[in-house]
MDTraj code that builds the backbone (N, CA, C; nanometers):
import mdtraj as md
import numpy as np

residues = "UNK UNK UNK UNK UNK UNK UNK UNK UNK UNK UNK UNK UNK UNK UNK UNK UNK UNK UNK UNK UNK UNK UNK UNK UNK UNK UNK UNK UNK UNK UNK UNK UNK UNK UNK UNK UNK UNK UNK UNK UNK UNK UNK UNK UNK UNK UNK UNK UNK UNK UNK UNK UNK UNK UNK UNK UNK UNK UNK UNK UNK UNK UNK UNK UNK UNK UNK UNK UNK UNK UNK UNK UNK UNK UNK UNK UNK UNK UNK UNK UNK UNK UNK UNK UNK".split()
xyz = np.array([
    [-6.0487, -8.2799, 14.0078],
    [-6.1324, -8.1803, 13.9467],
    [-6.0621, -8.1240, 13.8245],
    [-6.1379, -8.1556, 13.7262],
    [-6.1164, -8.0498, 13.6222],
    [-6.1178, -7.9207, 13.5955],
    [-6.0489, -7.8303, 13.5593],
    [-6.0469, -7.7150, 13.5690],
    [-6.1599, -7.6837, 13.4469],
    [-6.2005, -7.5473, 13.4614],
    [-6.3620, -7.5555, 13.3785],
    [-6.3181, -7.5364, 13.2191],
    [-6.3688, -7.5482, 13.0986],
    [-6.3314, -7.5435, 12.9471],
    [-6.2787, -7.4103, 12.9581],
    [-6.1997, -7.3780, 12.8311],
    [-6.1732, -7.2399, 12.7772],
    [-6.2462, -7.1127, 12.7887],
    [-6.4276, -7.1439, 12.7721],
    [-6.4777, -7.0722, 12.7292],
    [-6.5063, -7.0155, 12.9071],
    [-6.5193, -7.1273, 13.0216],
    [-6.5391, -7.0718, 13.1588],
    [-6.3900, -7.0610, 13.2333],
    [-6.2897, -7.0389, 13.1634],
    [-6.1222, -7.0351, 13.2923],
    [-6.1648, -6.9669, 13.3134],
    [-6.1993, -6.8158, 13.2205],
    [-6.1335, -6.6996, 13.2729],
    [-6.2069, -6.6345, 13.4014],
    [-6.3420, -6.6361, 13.3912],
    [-6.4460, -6.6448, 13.5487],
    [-6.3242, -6.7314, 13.6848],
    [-6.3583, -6.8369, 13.6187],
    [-6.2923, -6.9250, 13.7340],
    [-6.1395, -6.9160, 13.7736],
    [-6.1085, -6.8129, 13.7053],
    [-5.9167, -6.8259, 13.7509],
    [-5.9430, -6.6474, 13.8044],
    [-6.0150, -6.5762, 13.7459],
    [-6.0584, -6.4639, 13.7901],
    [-6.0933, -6.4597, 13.9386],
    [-6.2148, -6.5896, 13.9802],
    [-6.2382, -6.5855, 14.0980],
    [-6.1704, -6.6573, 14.2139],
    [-6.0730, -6.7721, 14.1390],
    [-5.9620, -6.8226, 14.2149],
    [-5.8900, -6.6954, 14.2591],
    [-5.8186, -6.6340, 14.1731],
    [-5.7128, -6.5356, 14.1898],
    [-5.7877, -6.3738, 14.3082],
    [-5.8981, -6.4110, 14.3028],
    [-5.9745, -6.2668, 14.3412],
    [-5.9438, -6.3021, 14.5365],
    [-6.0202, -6.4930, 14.5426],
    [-5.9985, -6.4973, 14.6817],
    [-5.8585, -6.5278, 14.7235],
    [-5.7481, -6.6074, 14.6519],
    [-5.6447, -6.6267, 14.6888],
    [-5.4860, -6.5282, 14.6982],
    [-5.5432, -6.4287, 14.6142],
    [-5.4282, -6.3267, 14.5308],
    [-5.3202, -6.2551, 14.6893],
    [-5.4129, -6.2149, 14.7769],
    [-5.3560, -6.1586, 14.9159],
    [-5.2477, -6.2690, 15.0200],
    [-5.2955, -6.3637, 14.9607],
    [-5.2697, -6.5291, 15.1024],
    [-5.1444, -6.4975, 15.0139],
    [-5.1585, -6.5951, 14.8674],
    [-5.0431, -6.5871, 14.7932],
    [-4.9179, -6.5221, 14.8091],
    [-4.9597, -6.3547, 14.7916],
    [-4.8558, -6.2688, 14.7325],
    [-4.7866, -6.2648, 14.9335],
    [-4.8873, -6.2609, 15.0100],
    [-4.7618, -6.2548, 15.1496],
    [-4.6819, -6.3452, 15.1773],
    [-4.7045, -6.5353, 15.0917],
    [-4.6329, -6.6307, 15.1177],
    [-4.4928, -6.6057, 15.0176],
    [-4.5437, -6.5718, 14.8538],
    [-4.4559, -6.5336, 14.8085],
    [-4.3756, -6.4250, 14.8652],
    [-4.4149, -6.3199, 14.8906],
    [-4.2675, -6.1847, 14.9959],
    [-4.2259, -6.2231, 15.0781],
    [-4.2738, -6.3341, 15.1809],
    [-4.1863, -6.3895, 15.2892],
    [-4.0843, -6.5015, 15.1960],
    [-4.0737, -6.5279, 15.0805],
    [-4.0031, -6.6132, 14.9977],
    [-3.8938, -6.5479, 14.9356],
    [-3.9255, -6.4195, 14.8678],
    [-3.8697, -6.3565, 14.8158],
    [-3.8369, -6.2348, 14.8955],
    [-3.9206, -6.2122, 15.0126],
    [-3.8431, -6.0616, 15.0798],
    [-3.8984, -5.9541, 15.0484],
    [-3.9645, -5.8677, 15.0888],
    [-4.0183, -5.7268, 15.0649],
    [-3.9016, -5.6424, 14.9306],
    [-3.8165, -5.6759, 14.9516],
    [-3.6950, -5.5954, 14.8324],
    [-3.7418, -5.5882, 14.7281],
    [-3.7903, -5.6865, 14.6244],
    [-3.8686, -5.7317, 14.4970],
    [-3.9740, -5.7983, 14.4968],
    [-4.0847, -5.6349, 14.4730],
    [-4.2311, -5.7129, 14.4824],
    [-4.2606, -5.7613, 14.3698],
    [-4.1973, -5.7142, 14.2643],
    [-4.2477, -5.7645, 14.1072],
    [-4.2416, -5.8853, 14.1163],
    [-4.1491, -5.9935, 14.1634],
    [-4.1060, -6.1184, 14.1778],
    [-4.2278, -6.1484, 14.2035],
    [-4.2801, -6.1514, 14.3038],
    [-4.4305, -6.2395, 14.3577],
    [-4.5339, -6.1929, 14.2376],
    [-4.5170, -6.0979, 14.2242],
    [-4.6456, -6.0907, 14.1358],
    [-4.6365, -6.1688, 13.9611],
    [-4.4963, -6.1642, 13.9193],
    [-4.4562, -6.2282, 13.7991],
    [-4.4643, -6.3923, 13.8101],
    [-4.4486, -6.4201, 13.9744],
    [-4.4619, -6.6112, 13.9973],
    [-4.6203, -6.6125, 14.0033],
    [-4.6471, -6.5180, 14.0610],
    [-4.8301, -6.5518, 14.0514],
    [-4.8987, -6.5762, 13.8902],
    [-4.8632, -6.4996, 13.8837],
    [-4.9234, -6.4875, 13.7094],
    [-4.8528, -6.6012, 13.5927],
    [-4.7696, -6.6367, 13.6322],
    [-4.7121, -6.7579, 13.5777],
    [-4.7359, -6.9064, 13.5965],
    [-4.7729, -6.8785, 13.7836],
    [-4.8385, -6.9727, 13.8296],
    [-5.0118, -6.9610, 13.8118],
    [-5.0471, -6.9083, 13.7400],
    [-5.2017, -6.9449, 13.6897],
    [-5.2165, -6.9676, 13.5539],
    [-5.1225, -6.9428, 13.4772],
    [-5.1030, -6.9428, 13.3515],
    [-5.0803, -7.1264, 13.3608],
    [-4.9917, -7.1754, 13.4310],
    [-4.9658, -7.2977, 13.4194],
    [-5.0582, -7.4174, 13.5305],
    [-5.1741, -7.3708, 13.6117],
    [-5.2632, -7.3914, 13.6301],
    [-5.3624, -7.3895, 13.5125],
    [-5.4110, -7.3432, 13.4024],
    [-5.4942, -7.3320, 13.3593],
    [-5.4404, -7.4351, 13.2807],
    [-5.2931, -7.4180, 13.2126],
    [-5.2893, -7.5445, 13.1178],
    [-5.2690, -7.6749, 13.1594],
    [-5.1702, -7.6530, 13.3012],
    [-5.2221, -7.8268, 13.3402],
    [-5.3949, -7.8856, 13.3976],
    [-5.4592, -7.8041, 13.4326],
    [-5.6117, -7.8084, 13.4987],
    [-5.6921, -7.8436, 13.3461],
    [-5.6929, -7.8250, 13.2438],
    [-5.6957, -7.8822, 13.1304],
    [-5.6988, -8.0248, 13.1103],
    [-5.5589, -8.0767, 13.1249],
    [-5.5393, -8.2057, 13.0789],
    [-5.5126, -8.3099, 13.1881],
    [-5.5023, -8.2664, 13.3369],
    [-5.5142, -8.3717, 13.4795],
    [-5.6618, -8.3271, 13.5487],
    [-5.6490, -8.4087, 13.6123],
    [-5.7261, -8.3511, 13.7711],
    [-5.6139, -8.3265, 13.8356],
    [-5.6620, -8.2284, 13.9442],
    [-5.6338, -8.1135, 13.9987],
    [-5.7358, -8.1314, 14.1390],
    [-5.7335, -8.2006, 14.2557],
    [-5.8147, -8.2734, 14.3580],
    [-5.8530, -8.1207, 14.4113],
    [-5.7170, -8.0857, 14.4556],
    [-5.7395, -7.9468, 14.5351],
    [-5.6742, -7.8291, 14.4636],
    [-5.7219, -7.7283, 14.3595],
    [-5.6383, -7.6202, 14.2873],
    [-5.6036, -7.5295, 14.4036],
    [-5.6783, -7.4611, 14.5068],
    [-5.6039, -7.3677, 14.6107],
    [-5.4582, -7.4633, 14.6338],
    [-5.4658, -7.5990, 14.6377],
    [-5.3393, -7.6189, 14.7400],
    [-5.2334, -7.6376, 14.6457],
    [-5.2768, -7.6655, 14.4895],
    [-5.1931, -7.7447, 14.4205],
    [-5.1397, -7.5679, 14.3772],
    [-5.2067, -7.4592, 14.3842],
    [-5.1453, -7.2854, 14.3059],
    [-5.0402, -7.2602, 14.3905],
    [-5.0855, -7.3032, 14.5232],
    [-4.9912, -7.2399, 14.6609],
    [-4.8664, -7.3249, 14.6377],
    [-4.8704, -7.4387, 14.6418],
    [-4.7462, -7.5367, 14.5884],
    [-4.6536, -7.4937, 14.4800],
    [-4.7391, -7.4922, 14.3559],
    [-4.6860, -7.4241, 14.2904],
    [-4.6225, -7.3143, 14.2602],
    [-4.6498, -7.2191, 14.3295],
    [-4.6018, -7.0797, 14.3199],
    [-4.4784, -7.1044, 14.4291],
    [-4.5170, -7.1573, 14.5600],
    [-4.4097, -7.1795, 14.6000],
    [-4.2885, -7.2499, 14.5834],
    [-4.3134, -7.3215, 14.4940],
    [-4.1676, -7.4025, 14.4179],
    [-4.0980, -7.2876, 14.3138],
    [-4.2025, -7.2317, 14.2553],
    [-4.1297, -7.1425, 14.1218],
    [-4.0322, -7.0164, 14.1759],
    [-4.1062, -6.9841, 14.3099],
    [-4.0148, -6.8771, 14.3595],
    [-3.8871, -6.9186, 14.4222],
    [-3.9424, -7.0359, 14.4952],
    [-3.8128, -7.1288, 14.5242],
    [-3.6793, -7.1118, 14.4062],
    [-3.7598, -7.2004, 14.3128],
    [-3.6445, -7.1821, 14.1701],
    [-3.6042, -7.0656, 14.1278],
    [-3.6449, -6.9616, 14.1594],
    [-3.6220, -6.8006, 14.1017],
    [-3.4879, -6.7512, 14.1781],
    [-3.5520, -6.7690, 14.3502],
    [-3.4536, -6.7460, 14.4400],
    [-3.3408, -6.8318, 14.4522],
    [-3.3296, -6.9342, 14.3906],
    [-3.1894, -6.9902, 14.3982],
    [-3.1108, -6.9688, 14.2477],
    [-3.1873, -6.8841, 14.1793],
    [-3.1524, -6.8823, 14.0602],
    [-3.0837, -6.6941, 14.0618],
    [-3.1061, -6.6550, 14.1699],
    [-3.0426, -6.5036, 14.2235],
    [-3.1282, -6.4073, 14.1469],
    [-3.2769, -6.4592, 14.1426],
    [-3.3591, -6.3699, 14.1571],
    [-3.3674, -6.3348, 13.9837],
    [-3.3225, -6.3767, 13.9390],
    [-3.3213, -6.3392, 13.8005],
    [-3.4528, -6.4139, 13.7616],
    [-3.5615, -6.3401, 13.6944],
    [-3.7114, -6.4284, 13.6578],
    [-3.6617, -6.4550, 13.4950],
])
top = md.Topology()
chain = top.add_chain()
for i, resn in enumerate(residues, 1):
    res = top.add_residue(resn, chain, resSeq=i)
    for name in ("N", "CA", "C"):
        top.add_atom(name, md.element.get_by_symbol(name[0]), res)
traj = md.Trajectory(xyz[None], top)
């Protein structure tokens, strides 16, 4: 699946982010730990930012599974990186 043109992301990452934003941000704090909530919320928003530009130029079969993946690798990389974003 293609992610929708320019002129429809922002609906569609709006309504991605509207149903997924809660699932997300508790997988991210069990990643990162209640200590630093900014962390989850700075991988979220980074991780849709780079959803929108790869959903652009691939398919994207499943975007819920491929955001959750994603976000969970970036925090991965954050947290071994000592939290520094």
């Amino acid at each position: 699946m293609h992610l929708p043109n320019e002129k429809d992301a922002q609906p569609f990452l709006d309504n991605l982010f509207r149903r997924e934003t809660r699932k997300l941000a508790s997988v991210l704090t069990q990643t990162f730990s209640a200590r630093n909530l900014e962390l989850p919320e700075d991988v979220m928003q980074d991780t849709l930012l780079k959803l929108l530009h790869v959903g652009s130029t691939a398919v994207i079969q499943n975007p819920i599974a491929w955001l959750f993946a994603a976000a969970r690798n970036k925090a991965l990389d954050v947290a071994m990186k000592g939290n520094s974003y």
